[in-house]
N, C-alpha and C positions, 0 to 999 in steps of 0.2 A: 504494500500500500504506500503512496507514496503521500508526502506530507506537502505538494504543490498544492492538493487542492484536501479539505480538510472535511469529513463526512462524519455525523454524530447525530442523536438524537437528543434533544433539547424540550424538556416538558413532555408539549404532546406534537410538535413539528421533528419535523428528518431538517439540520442543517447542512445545506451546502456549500462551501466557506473557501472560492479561491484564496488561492495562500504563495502565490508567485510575485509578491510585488515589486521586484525588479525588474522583470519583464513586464509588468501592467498585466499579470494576470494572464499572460498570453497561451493558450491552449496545447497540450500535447497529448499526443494521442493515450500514453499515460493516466491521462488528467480525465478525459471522455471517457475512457472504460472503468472507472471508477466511479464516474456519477452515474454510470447506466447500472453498474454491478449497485449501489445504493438505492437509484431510484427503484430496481427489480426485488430488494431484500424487501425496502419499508411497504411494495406494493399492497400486500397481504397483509401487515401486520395492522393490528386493530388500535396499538398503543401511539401510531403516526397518525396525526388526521391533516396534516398538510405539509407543505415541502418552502423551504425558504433558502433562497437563494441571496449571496452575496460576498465579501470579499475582505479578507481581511489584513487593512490597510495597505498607503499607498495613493498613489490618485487618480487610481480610475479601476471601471469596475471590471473589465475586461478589453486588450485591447485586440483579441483575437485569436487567430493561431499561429501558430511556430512557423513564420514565414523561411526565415530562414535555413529549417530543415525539411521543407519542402523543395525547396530551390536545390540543395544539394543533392539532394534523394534523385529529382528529376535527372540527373546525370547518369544515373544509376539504373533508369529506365522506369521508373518515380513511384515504384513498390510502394515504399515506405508513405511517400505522397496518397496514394491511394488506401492504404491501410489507415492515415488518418482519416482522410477524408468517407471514410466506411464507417470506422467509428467512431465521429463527431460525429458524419448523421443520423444515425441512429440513437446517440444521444438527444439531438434535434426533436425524432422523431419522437420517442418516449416521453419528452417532456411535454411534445405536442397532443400526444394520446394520452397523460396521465390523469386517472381516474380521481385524485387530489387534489383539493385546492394547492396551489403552489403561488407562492407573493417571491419578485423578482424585485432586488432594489440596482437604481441604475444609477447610483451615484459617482458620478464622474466618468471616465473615459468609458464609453458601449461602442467598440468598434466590430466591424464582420462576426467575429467567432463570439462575442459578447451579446451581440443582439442573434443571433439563432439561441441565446440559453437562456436570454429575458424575456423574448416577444412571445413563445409559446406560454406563458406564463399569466393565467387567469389574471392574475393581478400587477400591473409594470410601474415602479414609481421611480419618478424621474424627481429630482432637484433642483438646486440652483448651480449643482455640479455636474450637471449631465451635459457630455456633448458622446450625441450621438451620429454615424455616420457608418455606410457601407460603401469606403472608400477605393474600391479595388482597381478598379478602372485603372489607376493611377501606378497599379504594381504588373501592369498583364492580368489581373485574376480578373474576375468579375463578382458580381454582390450573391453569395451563396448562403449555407446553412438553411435555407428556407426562407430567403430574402422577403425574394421576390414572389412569394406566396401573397405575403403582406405588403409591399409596395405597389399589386397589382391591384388591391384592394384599396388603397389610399382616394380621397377624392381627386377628379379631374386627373390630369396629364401630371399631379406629383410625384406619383411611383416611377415613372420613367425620368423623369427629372432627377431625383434624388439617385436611382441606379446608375447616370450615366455619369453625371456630377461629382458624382461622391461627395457633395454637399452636408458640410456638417448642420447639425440639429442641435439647438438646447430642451434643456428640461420644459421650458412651457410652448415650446414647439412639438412635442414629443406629445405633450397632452392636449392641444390644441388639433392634433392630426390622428390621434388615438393610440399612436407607437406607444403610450404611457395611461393607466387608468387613474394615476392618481398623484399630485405634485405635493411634495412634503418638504419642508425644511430639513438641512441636513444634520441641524442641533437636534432634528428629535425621532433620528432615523431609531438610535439605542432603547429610547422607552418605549417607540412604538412594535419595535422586535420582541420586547419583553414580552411585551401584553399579547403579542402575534403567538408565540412561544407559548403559551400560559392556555391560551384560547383561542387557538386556529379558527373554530367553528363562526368567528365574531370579526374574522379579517376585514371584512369590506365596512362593517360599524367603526370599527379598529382608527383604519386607514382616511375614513372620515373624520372622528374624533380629532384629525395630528392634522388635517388639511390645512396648506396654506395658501393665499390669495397668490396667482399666478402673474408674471407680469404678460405684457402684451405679445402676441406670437408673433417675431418680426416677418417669418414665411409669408402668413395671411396678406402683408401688403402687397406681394411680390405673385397670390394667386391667379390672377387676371394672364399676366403676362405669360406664368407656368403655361397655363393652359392654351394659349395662343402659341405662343413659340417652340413649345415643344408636341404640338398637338398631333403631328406627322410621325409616322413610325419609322421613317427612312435616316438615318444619321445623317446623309449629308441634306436631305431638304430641311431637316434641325436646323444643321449650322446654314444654310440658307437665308431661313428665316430670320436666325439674328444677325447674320450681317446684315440684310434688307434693314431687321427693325433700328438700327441705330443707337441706341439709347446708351445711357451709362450702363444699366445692369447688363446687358444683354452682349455689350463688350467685355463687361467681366465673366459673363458664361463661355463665352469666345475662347479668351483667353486662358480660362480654366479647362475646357475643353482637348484645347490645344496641346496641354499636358500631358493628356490623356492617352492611352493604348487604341486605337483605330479599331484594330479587332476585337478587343473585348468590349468598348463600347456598343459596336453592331450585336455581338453577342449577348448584351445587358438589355438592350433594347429586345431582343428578339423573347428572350428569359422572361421579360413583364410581361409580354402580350402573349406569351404560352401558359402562361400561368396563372391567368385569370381564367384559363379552360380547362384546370388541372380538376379532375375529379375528386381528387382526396390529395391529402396530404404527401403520403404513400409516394404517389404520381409524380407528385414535384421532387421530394428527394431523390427518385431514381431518373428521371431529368438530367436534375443537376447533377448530378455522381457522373452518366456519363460524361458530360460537358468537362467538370472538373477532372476524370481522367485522361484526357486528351490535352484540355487548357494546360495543365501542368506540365507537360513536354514539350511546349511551342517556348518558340527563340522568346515573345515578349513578357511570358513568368520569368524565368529567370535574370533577362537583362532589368523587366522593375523590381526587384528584389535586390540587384545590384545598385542600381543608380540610387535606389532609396534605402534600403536596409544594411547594405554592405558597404558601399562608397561612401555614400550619402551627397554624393554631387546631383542628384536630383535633374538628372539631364540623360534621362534614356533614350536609345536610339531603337526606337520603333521597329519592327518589319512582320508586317505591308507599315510602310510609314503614312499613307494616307489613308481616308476611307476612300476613295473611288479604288483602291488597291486590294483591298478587303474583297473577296468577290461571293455573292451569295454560293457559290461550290464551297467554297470554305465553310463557310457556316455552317452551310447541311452539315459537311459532313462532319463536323464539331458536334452536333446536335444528334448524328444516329443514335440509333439505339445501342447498345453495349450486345455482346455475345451472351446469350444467357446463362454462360458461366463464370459470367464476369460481373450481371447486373446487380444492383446493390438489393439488399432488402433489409427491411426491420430484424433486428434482432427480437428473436423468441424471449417472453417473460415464463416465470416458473407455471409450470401445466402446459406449458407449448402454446399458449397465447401471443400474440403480438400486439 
C-alpha cells in the first residue's frame, strides 16, 4: 500500500486523502488501484455510508497524472502508458457508478486526473482556491478521464471551449457552470469534514449549513461570445471566426490557441460532440482509452511533455504543425475502435459486479 494516497475509514465515511504534495497530488497508476481496491472493500460494508475525497496539504487538490512517466513509457511502446490509463479509468468509472454518497473537495489546483476523481462525485465543492482546468491541448494529450462526458453536457458551445482552450476555471465558475455543487470557504473546509464524517446521511444539509456567498462568474460575461465563436465544430472555421471577430478577447483565444497541439485540438473537438451521444458512461471510457492508446505514441505527447514538463521552454514544435495538416484520416483512425483484446473495460466489484 503505498502512503501517496492515504485510505481509512473515518466515523461513518471511507477517507480518501491524496498524500503527494510535491507533485500536487499528481496520479500514479499506484495511487488509482488503490482507490478502486478501497472504493471495492467499503462497497458492501454497512459501517461506510459515504466516500470523501481530498488531499492532504499543499496547494492544490490534484494536478493530474504522472505526465512524465507517461512520456517515457511511450518510448517503450507506452505499456506502462496504457496500464495507467486502464486503471485511472476504471477508477473514473467506479466513482462514477458508486452506489454512495461521495462529497469531492476541490480546493485548489483540479487539473485532468483531479477533475475525473471530483466530477463523478454527487457532491463537488469548489472555493476561493479552486482553479480548475482540463489543460491538455497544450501537452499533445487531450481532456480525458471522462472529461468530456461532462463538458459535453455544459450549457451552449462551453464544453468545447473549455476542451480546446484548456481555459482555467475558479471556484465560483465551477459553481456557476455546475462543474461544482457547492462553494465553501476554505477556513471551514475542516468543520465541515467533521460533521461530513460524523453524519454522511446529512451531506447536502451539511454542505448548506458552511455555504458561502459566491462572487460573480467572470465566464458568464464572456457566454455570448463562447457561443458564437466557437459555435462550429471544425477547428479551423473556430479560428476563422475569431480572426473575422476582432475583438480583445477573441485575440487572446487566438493566441492561446496558437499554443496549442493542432491534433489534439481536432481531437478534443471531435471527443465533445461524441460524447454527448455516449450511451453510458461505460461508452465514453472505452472511447477514450482507445484514443489515449494511440494519442500517447504520437510525436506531439511526448514533444509537450518536453517543452513543458521536462525543458520547460514552453515552445513545442508541433507535427502536423497546423490544423489544415491535421487531416480527418488521422483522426478516424485515432478514434477506431481498439482490438477486442485490447479494449478497456470496468473493473469487476466483489460478486463479479461492475
Amino acid at each position: 500500500m503505498s502512503d501517496d494516497v492515504l485510505t481509512f475509514v473515518e466515523g461513518e465515511v471511507g477517507r480518501i486523502r491524496l498524500n503527494r504534495p510535491k507533485a500536487i497530488h499528481a496520479l500514479t497508476t499506484a495511487m488509482c488501484a488503490q482507490v478502486l481496491d478501497a472504493l471495492a472493500t467499503w462497497t458492501n460494508d454497512a459501517a461506510v455510508e459515504g466516500v470523501l475525497i481530498d488531499h492532504a496539504g499543499g496547494r492544490g487538490f490534484c494536478a493530474g497524472g504522472d505526465l512524465r512517466m507517461m512520456a517515457e513509457g511511450a518510448s517503450e511502446g507506452g505499456a506502462a502508458a496504457r496500464d495507467f490509463f486502464r486503471t485511472e479509468y476504471r477508477m473514473n468509472y467506479r466513482l462514477f457508478t458508486y452506489p454512495k454518497p461521495i462529497v469531492a473537495f476541490m480546493d485548489g489546483i483540479t487539473l485532468g486526473g483531479g477533475v475525473g476523481i471530483s466530477q463523478p462525485a454527487r457532491y463537488r465543492v469548489a472555493t476561493e482556491n479552486t482553479r480548475f482546468a482540463m489543460p491538455e491541448t497544450g501537452i499533445g494529450l487531450f481532456p480525458d478521464v471522462g472529461s468530456c462526458w461532462y463538458l459535453s453536457r455544459l450549457p451552449g458551445r462551453i464544453g468545447a471551449y473549455l476542451a480546446v482552450t484548456g481555459a482555467r476555471l475558479d471556484g465560483p465558475e465551477c459553481l456557476a457552470l455546475g462543474l461544482a455543487s457547492d462553494y465553501l470557504s476554505s477556513a471551514s473546509l475542516g468543520e465541515a469534514k467533521a460533521r461530513i464524517a460524523a453524519a454522511p446521511a446529512e451531506i447536502e444539509a451539511i454542505l448548506k449549513d458552511f455555504a458561502a456567498p459566491p462572487p460573480e462568474a467572470a465566464i458568464l460575461a464572456h457566454r455570448e461570445a463562447i457561443d458564437r465563436l466557437f459555435a462550429v465544430e471544425r477547428l479551423e472555421d473556430i479560428l476563422a471566426a475569431l480572426e473575422a471577430d476582432g475583438g480583445e478577447w477573441a485575440k487572446q483565444q487566438l493566441a492561446l490557441l496558437a499554443s496549442r497541439s493542432p491534433q489534439t485540438m481536432k481531437v478534443s473537438l471531435r471527443l465533445v460532440h461524441e460524447a454527448a451521444r455516449m450511451p453510458d458512461f461505460a461508452a465514453e471510457m472505452t472511447m477514450e482509452y482507445a484514443v489515449a492508446s494511440r494519442i500517447v505514441l504520437r510525436h506531439d505527447f511526448a514533444e509537450g511533455v518536453r517543452a513543458v514538463i521536462i525543458d520547460k521552454n514552453h515552445v513545442p514544435r508541433w507535427d502536423p504543425a497546423t490544423p489544415e495538416e491535421v487531416s480527418a484520416t488521422l483522426i478516424d483512425a485515432i478514434f477506431a475502435p481498439l482490438p477486442e483484446d485490447e479494449t478497456w473495460t470496468p473493473a469487476l466489484l466483489p460478486g463479479g459486479t461492475r
